[in-house]
N, C-alpha and C positions, 0 to 999 in steps of 0.2 A: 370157854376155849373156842378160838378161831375154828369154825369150818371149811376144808378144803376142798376144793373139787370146782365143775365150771362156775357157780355163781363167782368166787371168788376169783378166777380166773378174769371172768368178762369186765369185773368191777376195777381190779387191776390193770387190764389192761387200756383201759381208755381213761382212768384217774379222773372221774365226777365230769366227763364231758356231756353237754346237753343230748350229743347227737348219738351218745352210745348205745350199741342194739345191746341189751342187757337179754340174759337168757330167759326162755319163757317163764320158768318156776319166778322170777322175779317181778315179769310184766304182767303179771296173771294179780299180781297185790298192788291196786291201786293206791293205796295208801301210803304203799311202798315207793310208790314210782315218784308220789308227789312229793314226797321227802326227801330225796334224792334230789331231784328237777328243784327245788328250794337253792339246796348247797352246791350245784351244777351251774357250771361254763361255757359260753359258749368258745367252740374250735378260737374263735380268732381271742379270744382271751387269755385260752390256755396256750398256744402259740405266744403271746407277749409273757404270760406267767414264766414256760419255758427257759425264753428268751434270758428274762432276766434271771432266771437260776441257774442257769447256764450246764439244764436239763440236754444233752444230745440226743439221747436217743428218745427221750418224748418227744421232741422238739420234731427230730428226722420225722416222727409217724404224725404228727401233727399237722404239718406246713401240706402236705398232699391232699388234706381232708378241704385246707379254705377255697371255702367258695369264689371263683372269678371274678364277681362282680369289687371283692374286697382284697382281691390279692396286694393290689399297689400300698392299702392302707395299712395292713399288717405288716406286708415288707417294710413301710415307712416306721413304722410301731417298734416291732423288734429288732430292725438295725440299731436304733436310737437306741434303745432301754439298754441292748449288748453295748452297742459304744460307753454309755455310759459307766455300765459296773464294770468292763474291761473284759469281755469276754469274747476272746479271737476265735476259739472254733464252734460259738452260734453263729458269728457274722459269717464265718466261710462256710458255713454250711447253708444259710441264707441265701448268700450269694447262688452255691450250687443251685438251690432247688427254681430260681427266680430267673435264672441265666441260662437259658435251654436252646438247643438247638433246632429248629423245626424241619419237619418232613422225616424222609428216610433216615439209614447209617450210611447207607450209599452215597446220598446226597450231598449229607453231610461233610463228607470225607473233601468233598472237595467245597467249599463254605465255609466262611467264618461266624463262629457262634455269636448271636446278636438277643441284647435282651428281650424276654418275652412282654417287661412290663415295665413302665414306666413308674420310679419312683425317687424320692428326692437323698440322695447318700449324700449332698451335703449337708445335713442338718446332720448325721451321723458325724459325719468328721469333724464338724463345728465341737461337737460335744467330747468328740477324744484330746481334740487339740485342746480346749478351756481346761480338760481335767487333767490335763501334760503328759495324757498315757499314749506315746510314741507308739509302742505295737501296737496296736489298735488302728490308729492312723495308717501304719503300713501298710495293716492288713487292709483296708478301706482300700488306696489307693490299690494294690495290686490287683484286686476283686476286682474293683470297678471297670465297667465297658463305658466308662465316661471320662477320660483321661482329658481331654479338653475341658470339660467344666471344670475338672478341680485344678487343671493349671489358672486357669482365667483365678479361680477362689483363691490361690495361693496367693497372685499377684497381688490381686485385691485386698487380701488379708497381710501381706508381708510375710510368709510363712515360705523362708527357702526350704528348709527342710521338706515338707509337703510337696515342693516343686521340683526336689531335685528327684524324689521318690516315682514321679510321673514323667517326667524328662526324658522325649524320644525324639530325634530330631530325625524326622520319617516325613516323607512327602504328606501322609496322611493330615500330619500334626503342626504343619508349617503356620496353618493359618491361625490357627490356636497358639501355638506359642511366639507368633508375630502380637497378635492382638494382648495377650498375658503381656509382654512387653512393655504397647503401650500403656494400658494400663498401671504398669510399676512407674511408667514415669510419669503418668499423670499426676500422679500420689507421691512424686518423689523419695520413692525406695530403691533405693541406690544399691546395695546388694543383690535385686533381685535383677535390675538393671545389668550390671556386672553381671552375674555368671551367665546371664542369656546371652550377653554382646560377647564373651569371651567365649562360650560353647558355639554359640551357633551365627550370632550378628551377621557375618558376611552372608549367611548363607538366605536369613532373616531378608536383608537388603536386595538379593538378587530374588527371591519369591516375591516381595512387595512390588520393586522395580514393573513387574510383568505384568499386574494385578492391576485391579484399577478400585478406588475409594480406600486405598490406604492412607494415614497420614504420615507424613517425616518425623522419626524420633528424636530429633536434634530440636526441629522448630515447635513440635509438643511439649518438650521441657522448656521451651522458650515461654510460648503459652500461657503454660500453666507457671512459670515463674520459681522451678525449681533448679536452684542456677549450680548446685555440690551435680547432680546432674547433668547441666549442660556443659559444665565445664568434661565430668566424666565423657560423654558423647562425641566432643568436641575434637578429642586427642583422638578417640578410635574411628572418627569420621565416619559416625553415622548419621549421615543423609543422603536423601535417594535420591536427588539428579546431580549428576558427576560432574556434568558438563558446565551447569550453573550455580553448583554446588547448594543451592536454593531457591525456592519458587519464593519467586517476588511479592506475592501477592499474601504468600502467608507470612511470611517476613514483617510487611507492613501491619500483617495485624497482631503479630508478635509486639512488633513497635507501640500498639498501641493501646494494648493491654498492658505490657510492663509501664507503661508509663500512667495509665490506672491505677496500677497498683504500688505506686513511686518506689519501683524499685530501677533506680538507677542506674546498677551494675549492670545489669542485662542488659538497659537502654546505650550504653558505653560499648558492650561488647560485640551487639546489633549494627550498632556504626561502622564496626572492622570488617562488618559482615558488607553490607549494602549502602550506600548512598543514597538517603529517603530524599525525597523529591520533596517540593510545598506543602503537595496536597494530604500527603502523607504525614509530614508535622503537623500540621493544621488537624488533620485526624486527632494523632496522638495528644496534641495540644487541647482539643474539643475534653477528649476520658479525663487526662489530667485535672481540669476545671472541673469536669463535671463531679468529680471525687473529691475535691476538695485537694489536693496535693500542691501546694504553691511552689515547694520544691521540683516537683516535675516539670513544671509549669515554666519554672526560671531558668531550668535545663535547656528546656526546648529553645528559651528566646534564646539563648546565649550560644545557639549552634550557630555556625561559620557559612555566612553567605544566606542562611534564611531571614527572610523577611518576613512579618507577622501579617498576613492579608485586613484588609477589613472586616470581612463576612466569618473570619475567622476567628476576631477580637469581638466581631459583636457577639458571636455565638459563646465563645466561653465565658465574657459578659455577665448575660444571661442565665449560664449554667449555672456559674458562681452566687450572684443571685438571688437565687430558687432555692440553694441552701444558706442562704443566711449568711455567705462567706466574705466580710467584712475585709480583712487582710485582702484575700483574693482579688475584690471588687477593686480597690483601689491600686492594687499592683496595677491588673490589668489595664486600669483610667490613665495609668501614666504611661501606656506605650502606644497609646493611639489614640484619634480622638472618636467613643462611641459616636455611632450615631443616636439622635434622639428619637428613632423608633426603639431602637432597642435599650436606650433608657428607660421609655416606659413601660418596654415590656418586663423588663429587669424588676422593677416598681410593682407592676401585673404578679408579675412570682412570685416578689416579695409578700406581696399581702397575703399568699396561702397559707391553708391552713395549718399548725407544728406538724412537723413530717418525722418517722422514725431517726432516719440519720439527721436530722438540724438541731440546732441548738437551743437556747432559752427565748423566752419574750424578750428578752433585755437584746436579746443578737436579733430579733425582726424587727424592732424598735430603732436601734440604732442604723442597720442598714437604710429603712424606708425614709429616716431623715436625712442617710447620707445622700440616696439619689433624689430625694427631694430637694437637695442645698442645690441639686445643678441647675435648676430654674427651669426644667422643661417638660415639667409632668403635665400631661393635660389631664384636667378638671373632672374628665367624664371617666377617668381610668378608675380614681376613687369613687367618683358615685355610682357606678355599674356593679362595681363588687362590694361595696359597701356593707350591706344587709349580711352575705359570707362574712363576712369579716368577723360580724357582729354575733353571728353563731360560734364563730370555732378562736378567735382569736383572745389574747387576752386582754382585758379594760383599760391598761396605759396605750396600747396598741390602737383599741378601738378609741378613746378620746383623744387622741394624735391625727389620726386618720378624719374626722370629724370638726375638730379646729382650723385643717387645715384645708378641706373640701367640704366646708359649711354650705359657703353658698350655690354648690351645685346640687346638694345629697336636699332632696327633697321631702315633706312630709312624710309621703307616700310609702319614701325610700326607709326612713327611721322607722314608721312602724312595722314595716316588713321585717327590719333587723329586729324588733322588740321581739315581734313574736317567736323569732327564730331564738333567739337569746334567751328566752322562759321556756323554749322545749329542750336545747343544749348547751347552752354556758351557762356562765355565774353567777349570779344575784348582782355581785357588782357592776356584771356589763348591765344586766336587768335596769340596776339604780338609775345608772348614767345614764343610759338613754331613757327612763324613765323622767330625770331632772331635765332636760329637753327643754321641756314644755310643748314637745309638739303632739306626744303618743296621746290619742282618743281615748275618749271613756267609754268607748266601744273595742279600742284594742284592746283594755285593760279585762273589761268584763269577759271578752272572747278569750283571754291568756287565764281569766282566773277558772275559771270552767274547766279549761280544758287541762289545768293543771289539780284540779280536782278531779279531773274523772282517771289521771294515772296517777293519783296518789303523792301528787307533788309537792309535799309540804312546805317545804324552803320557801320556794317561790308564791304558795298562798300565802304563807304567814307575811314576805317582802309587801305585797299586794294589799296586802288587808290593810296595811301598819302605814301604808302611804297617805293617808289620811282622808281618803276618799268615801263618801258615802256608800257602805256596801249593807243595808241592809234588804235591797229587794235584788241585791246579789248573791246573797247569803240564800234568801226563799228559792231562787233560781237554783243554786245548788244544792239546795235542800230538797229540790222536787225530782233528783234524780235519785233519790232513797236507792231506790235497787237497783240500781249499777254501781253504783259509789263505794270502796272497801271501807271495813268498816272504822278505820282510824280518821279516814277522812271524815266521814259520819258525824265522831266524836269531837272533830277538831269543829267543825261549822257548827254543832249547837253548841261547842263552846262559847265561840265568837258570836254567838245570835245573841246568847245572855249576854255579853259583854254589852254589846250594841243598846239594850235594852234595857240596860240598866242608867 
């Protein structure tokens, strides 16, 4: 039978906390204590247990006991765990205990209450919203003394509901829900877009107007290329200067990001906007090429009264190029006539090494012979980079490259590409410039070494099979016994017995 009276009073009333003063008859039995102190919590655990049991009034007597230095963490803990299981009156009583006023009542009365602690309530909201429990969220946003973060998170996230729930259009919150704004249209969320530009837009415009490092929301959906948006924007004339209805200067880089990103329509509805100048198409003209867009690229020449500069035909040349763009190359060869520096430099780019955005061996193959058919490569373009070439390129590439600038690419030059080509490419680039005939029995012995001491089978086994005398290259490798892993080990007295038999 249960005993009543304070033992169980004191055990009850703090439910197995580390920090419980338990009455003396208790603490007087050490064996006692430490039994206890086994199945015992500490405050900031029973606080989260609470939380998620959606315990109040343990909870109430709990949250006063945590210690400062951990208050932000446990507020972080059990917002979360209550958002999760769906428990709206831990979260507002959280709130209470975290949300305090300081100084006097005197004071107070005239001050607005400010949190005492810094901690993250949008990870709490993140978690009511994923689990679609709206009260919760409510409760969230109303509590909260952070009404500007979780408008900006709404934006971010597309979540009008969330945003309409924090929607104050107060001098306070101007600047907050101008930036939530941008944001929507960064990201092209057109609803959240909408109800800001119908609740407050005007009001948005004359705040920004005044301020200085805002951007235009017309020319940020330009930008960023969300055009259900800029049309939306368009009609309710949102942008900040009246008078020019546009700064020119971001206009232009409007022009020339959408044409980056070949979208066209926006480049067409841009024109209704402003009259780009040369220097301006030649911009856009530059992104175009440099992305590879030949549609943007045939937009641009085909505008009324622009002329394609020179320096402007070499550069996207050039760009074109660098990425392997074959089509592009020879659009552009037909509207002007390159110069032959940038020929070669075109040729220079080409030879680099496969790049994430390009395309096959077969597309740097073909390029490097097209601008080689113009007759004006010089000699020393290929022999400079040669050896690169020879590390990262592929072997139709590299015997092309090689056939074609023999007699400049030197000894010197080939063995350097060998040994780059037995540290990073293929056996077959290995082979080829191996069949040369120019690579030393000194580069060879230095690549087989060195492809022994990291394990580099491929290219020893290439090495050995070429028919070369390697049996005081074998001892050589054999005498580095204890650096050597031990398959390589296995592989050279395999070949020693080979050799010696």
């Amino acid at each position: 039978m249960k005993r009543r009276g304070d033992i169980d009073y004191g055990v009850r009333q703090h439910k197995r906390l580390k920090e419980a003063n338990f009455p003396h008859k208790i603490r007087a039995l050490p064996h006692v204590i430490e039994r206890i102190d086994l199945l015992s919590m500490s405050v900031e655990d029973a606080a989260v247990e609470a939380a998620a049991t959606n315990q109040i009034v343990w909870l109430q007597r709990l949250l006063p006991l945590v210690a400062s230095q951990v208050k932000d963490q446990v507020s972080c803990d059990t917002t979360d765990i209550a958002a999760a299981r769906g428990h709206c009156e831990a979260i507002k009583l959280i709130y209470r205990c975290w949300v305090q006023p300081a100084g006097s009542t005197f004071a107070n009365a005239f001050s607005i209450p400010k949190p005492c602690y810094n901690f993250d309530i949008l990870e709490a909201l993140e978690l009511a919203v994923k689990n679609e429990n709206d009260k919760i969220a409510r409760v969230i946003c109303d509590k909260s003394g952070f009404p500007g973060e979780i408008l900006r998170w709404a934006a971010k996230h597309d979540n009008l509901e969330v945003l309409r729930v924090v929607y104050r259009f107060e001098d306070d919150y101007m600047e907050d829900l101008y930036r939530a704004m941008i944001i929507a249209i960064e990201r092209g969320f057109l609803e959240i877009v909408k109800f800001l530009t119908m609740e407050c837009g005007e009001g948005l415009l004359e705040y920004a107007a005044d301020e200085f490092g805002f951007s235009c929301p017309l020319v940020t959906a330009i930008a960023h290329g969300k055009w259900e948006v800029i049309e939306y924007l368009d009609t309710q004339d949102m942008y900040l200067d009246e008078s020019e209805d546009f700064d020119a200067t971001a206009l232009e880089r409007a022009f020339a990001s959408a044409a980056g990103k070949n979208q066209l329509g926006i480049m067409t509805y841009l024109q209704t906007k402003k009259k780009f100048d040369r220097t301006a198409i030649d911009k856009a003209l530059n992104s175009a090429a440099s992305c590879g867009h030949l549609d943007s690229v045939k937009y641009l020449c085909d505008i009324e009264g622009y002329e394609l500069s020179a320096a402007a035909l070499d550069k996207a040349f050039e760009n074109a190029a660098e990425d392997w763009n074959l089509e592009m190359v020879k659009f552009l060869g037909g509207k002007g006539n390159v110069s032959r520096a940038s020929i070669n430099t075109a040729f220079e780019y080409a030879m680099n090494e496969p790049g994430i955005f390009r395309g096959k061996a077969d597309d740097q193959l073909e390029m490097l012979k097209h601008l080689h058919s113009k007759g004006c490569i010089d000699p020393e373009v290929i022999s400079e980079d040669f050896a690169h070439v020879a590390r990262n390129c592929h072997v139709d590439v590299v015997e092309y490259l090689y056939s074609t600038g023999s007699t400049s690419i030197s000894s010197d030059i080939v063995e350097k590409g060998f040994r780059k080509a037995t540290r990073e490419n293929s056996i077959e680039v290995v082979e080829f410039l191996y069949n040369t005939g120019v690579v030393s029995p000194k580069s060879i012995e230095d690549a087989f070494l060195k492809a022994a001491s990291r394990g580099d089978l491929y290219v020893m086994e290439y090495l050995f099979s070429c028919g070369c005398k390697f049996q005081s290259l074998l001892e050589k490798a054999l005498c580095k016994h204890s650096s050597l892993p031990p398959r390589v080990l296995l592989f050279l007295k395999q070949k020693q017995e080979i050799t010696l038999m």
